[in-house]
C-alpha positions, 0 to 999 in steps of 0.5 A: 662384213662386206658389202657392195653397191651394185646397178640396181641398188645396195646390196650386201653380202655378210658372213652369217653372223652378221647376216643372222644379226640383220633378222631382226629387221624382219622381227626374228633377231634375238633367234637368228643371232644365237643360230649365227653364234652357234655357227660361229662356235659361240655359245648362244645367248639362249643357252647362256641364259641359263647360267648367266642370270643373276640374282636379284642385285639391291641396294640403297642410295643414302645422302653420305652425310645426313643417312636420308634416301636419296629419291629417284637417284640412278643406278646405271650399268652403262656396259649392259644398258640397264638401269633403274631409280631409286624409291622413296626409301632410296632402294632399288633392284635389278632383276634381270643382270646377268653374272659377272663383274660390270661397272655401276654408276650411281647418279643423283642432281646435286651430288658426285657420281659414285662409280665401282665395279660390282659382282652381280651374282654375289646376291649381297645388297649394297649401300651406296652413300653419296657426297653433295657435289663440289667437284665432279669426280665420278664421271664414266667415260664408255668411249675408246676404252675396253668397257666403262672407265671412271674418267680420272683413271684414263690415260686418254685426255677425254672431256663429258657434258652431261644433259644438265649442262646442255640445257644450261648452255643455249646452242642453235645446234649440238656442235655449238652446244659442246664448243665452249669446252676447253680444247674444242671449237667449231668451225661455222658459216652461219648460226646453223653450220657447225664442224667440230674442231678439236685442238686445232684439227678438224674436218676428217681428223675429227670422227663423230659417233651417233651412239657408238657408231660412226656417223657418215655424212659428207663431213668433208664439206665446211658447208653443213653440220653434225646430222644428229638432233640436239635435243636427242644427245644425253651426253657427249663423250670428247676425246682429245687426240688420236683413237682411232684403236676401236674406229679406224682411220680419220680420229686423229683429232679426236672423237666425239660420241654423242649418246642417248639416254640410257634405257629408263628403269623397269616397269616405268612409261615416261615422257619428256617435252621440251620447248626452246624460244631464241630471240636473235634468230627467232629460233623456235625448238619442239621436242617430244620424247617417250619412252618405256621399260616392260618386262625387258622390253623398252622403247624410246621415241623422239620427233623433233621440229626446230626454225629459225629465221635470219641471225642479226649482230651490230654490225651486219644487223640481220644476215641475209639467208642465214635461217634454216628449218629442221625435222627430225625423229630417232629412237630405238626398241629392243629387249634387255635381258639377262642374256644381254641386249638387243636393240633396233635404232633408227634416226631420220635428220632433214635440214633445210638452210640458207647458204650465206654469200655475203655480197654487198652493195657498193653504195649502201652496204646492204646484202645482194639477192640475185633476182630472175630478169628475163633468161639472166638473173639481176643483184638488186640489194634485199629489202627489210621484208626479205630479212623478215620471217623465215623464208629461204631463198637460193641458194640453199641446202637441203639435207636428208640423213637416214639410219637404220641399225641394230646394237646388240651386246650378249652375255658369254657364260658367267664370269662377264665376257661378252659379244657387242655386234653393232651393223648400221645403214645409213643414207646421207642426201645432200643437195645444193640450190644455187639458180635463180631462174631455176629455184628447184634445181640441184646444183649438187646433189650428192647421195651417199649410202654407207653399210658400217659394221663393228664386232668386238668381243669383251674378255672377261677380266681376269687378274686385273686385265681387261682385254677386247678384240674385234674388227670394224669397217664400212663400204661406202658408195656415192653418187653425183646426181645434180647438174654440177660436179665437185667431187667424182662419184666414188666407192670406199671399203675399209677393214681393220682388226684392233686390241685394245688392253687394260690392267690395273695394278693397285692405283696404277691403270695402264692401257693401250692397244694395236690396230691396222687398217686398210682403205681404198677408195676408187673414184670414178672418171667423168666427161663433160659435153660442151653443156656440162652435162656427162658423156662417153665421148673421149673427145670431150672435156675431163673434169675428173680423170678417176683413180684408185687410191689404197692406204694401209697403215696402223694405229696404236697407243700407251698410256697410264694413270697414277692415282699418287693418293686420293687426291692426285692423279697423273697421266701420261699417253703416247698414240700413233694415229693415221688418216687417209685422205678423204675424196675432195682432198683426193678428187675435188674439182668444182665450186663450193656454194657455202665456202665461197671457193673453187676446189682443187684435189691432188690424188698424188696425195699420202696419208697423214701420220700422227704421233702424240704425247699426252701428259696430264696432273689432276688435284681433286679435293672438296673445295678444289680441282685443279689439272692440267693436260698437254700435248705435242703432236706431229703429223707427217703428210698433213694436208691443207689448202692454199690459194692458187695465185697467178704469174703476176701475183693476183688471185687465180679466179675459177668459175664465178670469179671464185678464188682457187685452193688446192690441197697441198701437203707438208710436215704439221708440228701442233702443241698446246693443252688445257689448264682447268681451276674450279674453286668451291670455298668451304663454308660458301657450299652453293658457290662454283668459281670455275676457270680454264684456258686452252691454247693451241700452237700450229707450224708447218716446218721447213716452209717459206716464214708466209707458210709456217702457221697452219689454217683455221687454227683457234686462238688462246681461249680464257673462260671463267664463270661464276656459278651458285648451285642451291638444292632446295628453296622452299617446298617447291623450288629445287635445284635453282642455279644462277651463272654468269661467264666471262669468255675472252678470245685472244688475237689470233695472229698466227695464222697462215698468210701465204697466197692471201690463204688467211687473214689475221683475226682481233681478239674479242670478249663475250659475257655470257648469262643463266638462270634457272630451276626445277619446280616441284608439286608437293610430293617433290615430283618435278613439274617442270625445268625452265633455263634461261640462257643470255649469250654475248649479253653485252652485243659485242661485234666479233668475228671468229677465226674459224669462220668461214664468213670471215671471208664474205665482201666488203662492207662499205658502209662500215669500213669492215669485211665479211659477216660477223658472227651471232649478236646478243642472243636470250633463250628461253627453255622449258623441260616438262617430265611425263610419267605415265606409268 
């Protein structure tokens, strides 16, 4: 696919196949890809229709012990996004599947996930008997590997939050919601300004996928988060280090996958309404979702409204400008048969925030708003009714992210070999507020289009192997339209081709895979008048010189998992991975409203390089869970800022007395892992006793002692929580559960000191609390879920390491600088299911 952005507007040249594949816009997608595919010398999904449909596949879902059915369990064949619910008796059936062997998961609340690989054509019903859950071991992983994986036999250290544990944590976006699991963090400015950070790395090093497909939206910012609805993600998927084999440069970190729920079951119109209340921020969220399976064709729809008003803490009290309201609406349609699937997604995310600035009056140490007074503005301190509401004042952010795409998957002959084909728009809008006498005028207005395309062709498995080759890449192209610039309008167009393996040799699974990229990225030259505004004299000043940067490289990995019984497993993984550097590493030059600094590019600038060894052990009993997982990794070229300082030692100041950073680069050493400890004692079935610990350690070597630790690296985290799960209380309550977790922050006193880059950070505890239930009618048919979720129970005044408004003025009524991070916070969740058919 190749796609370029011309005078007039986008536009975009394909090979036919992927031409045929964007009919479907125009409503003829299903014939224009099987033309497509017949021009490409693939059989067509209609004629392999014939011989791919399988007979109807059936089967039971018991409880293992007593024999009694197991009412609306789900049956799931992630590969093929199907699924179906069990009936009263515990029987299900699938219809339309097309032949071959596909990985089935069986789910049910309360009990472990049952996950095999089934031949759907045999015609033979199966029984599928479930064990009360004490420590999950049947989760399926669906990302970075060759096709759905059972997480305990992956090489890839890979970490899932299922939508049970999502609506137990309370979370003012879907970065914060994932944070607390061990070995991710976030970095924040504010309660509504979260970047995902996975063992140390962060920013680039850290891809996002919406569904499967690469979400592109200016994540090089610290100052705006992940663009994807909370309440849409069913799950998320966390890589923890390199894989970049299925998505190309920038997952060097990791890779985190949010994805939606699955396909509902056939002949069935459903709905879900959800509604969330935070007291500390007053955060109101509203959620309405349908969704329907008739005859092969489904739908999901979802819009979603969420505002909240300023955070408060003991310490700052009420944060000024740290509210944000939101819309968003997402969903697909498409049909599944049993030739495949193909689906037309869409999702709209609009945020508006308040960018906190933290400046104080000396006096008194309340917050300063910047007021008009004639032809300058004025800093007077707020009043209480200015941290009242939820009104935003300037400056501000305005974010607008757009998607169009379709997925598609289809069936090759019979033996299970397949075609994924995914090709996505996207449109990511993002402006910045900053003057007072001028409220509606952008300061920075960046818009970014980007045409992403994956294809990847699924072997059937033969002799144990799993074998999936494929390209994928992207054109990007953006634009500076507001009165300021940070970074140079610029166009990226990147490509690469992959293979990725799997084998399994009794109860050894060995994987790994090859793939090589190339990037360029040519940014554009700009000069400024003497009123800042663009010219073409070349008297004039330059703020962005232009260049042209390319970068080829490669990727790769090994790795395995060896199930020593049925209770231990180890693991082990060596990965090379690579990224190139992003356009504010390359070109930036300009002041960053919500980092509260100026900027410096470097276009001299090299792409990192990483090599990382992963070693894991796993002991899984009834009662027990108990692993371990850790890393060394080395990255060569690692790019960071440091402060720029003057001759005589003091701050070099740009712009608004602004500090200046520059990005520099060195050699990164990183090391560390995760060490999880679930107790589930035997008789005391309901009760969970589930421990971890993360640590991360990171040095810059052959570097002055100021310079060795690296920036914004998280400190050693202990978390415990005690948790009581119950199955029934009476007639009408069911799957009540009660927690209460201890999580405690170590100081954080490696960090990088040189030219005043860091500070460093003290240690702090949070207590975090929940409760909650499903109710029932008297068929058993839930009514309705309420969750109720205390975090930082206690109050406690804390800074993050990783907060961005650490770093805010000095407060002199209190002694202390910066902003703190949220105080007590309780919320209150209310999720209504909807049958209408």
């Amino acid at each position: 696919m190749f796609a370029f952005f011309s005078k007039s507007g986008f536009s975009l040249k394909a090979p036919s196949t992927s031409l045929t594949v964007l009919g479907l816009i125009s409503g003829s997608l299903t014939v224009a890809t099987a033309q497509g595919l017949q021009n490409a010398g693939i059989p067509a999904p209609a004629a392999a229709r014939s011989r791919a449909a399988a007979p109807p596949f059936t089967g039971r879902v018991t409880d293992a012990a007593t024999g009694e059915a197991l009412p609306g369990a789900n049956i799931l064949f992630t590969d093929l996004k199907q699924g179906a619910a069990a009936g009263a008796d515990g029987s299900f059936s699938f219809s339309s599947l097309p032949r071959g062997r596909f990985t089935v998961q069986v789910r049910s609340l309360g009990y472990n996930t049952v996950t095999q690989t089934v031949d759907t054509g045999s015609g033979q019903p199966l029984e599928f008997k479930l064990t009360v859950a004490a420590t999950e071991i049947g989760q399926v992983v669906v990302t970075g590997v060759s096709q759905a994986t059972q997480l305990r036999r992956s090489p890839i250290p890979t970490t899932v939050i299922d939508r049970t544990r999502l609506n137990q944590t309370s979370s003012t976006n879907i970065v914060d919601a994932i944070a607390h699991t061990p070995g991710v963090s976030q970095i924040t400015t504010g309660a509504a300004i979260s970047k995902p950070v996975v063992r140390g790395l962060g920013y680039n090093r850290v891809i996002t996928l919406n569904n499967g497909a690469k979400q592109e939206g200016q994540q090089w910012g610290d100052e705006h988060g992940i663009e994807i609805d909370e309440f849409s993600v069913d799950r998320a998927e966390i890589i923890k280090g390199p894989g970049s084999l299925l998505y190309g440069s920038d997952a060097m970190a990791g890779v985190i996958n949010f994805l939606a729920p699955e396909p509902i079951a056939e002949g069935h119109i459903t709905g879900l309404a959800t509604a969330s209340y935070q007291t500390n921020n007053h955060q109101q969220g509203y959620s309405f979702q349908n969704a329907g399976n008739l005859n092969g064709f489904n739908w999901l729809a979802r819009g979603t409204r969420k505002v909240a008003g300023n955070y408060q803490n003991r310490y700052d009290r009420r944060v000024y400008n740290s509210g944000f309201n939101e819309w968003d609406a997402n969903g697909y349609v498409g049909l599944n048969k049993s030739w495949g699937y193909s689906h037309l997604t869409f999702s709209t995310f609009n945020q508006r925030l308040g960018l906190t600035e933290g400046a104080r009056d000396p006096q008194t140490g309340r917050f300063l708003k910047d007021v008009a007074s004639g032809d300058s503005t004025l800093s007077v301190p707020v009043t209480d009714g200015d941290l009242r509401g939820y009104g935003l004042a300037v400056p501000q952010q305005q974010i607008n992210h757009l998607r169009l795409g379709v997925d598609n998957s289809f069936i090759l002959g019979s033996n299970g070999a397949r075609l994924g084909l995914q090709v996505n728009y996207q449109q990511n809008l993002r402006r910045e507020y900053g003057n007072v006498l001028d409220p509606a005028e952008t300061s920075l207005y960046f818009q970014l289009r980007t045409v992403d395309y994956a294809l990847r062709y699924f072997l059937a498995e033969h002799n144990g192997w799993n074998l999936t080759l494929g390209t994928s890449g992207l054109h990007q192209q953006n634009r500076n339209l507001g009165v300021e610039f940070l970074i140079p309008a610029y166009k990226l167009n990147e490509a690469g081709v992959f293979a990725v393996a799997k084998k399994t040799i009794g109860a050894l699974d060995i994987s790994g895979g090859l793939r090589y990229d190339v990037r360029q990225i040519s940014a554009d030259k700009l000069l400024l008048n003497e009123n800042e505004q663009p010219t073409s004299n070349p008297e004039a000043e330059l703020k962005f010189p232009g260049f042209i940067s390319t970068f080829r490289n490669y990727s790769g990995s090994v790795g395995g998992a060896y199930n020593l019984n049925e209770k231990l497993t180890v693991k082990a993984n060596l990965s090379r991975g690579f990224r190139a550097p992003n356009i504010a590493e390359l070109g930036s030059n300009g002041e960053h409203e919500g980092t509260i600094r100026y900027e410096i590019g470097n276009d001299n600038l090299l792409a990192e390089t990483s090599l990382q060894l992963d070693a894991g052990v796993s002991y899984v009993t009834d009662h027990v869970r108990f692993s371990v997982d850790a890393f060394e990794n080395s990255i060569d070229n690692y790019i960071f800022t440091r402060r720029l300082l003057t001759a005589s030692g003091a701050d070099s100041l740009r712009g608004d007395n602004t500090s200046a950073y520059k990005y520099e680069q060195g050699q990164a050493r990183l090391l560390g892992g995760e060490v999880s400890l679930d107790l589930h004692p035997h008789p005391l079935d309901w009760l969970h006793f589930e421990n971890s610990f993360s640590m991360v350690r990171a040095r810059q070597l052959n570097v002055a002692e100021a310079e060795r630790y690296l920036p914004f690296i998280p400190g050693d985290r202990l978390q415990s929580e005690l948790r009581a799960n119950f199955r029934r209380q009476g007639k009408r309550i069911t799957n009540p559960y009660a927690r209460v977790q201890l999580e405690h922050t170590f100081d954080q006193n490696r960090y990088f000191s040189a030219f005043d880059t860091e500070t460093a950070t003290p240690g702090y505890t949070l207590i975090n609390a929940g409760i909650g239930t499903d109710l029932a009618d008297a068929q058993g048919r839930t009514l309705f879920s309420l969750f109720i979720t205390a975090n930082n129970l206690f109050d406690v005044g804390y800074q993050s390491h990783l907060s961005r408004l650490k770093y805010a003025d000095f407060n002199s009524s209190n002694g202390r600088t910066g902003v703190f991070n949220q105080g007590r916070n309780v919320s209150v969740k209310l999720v209504v299911p909807l049958a209408f058919k």
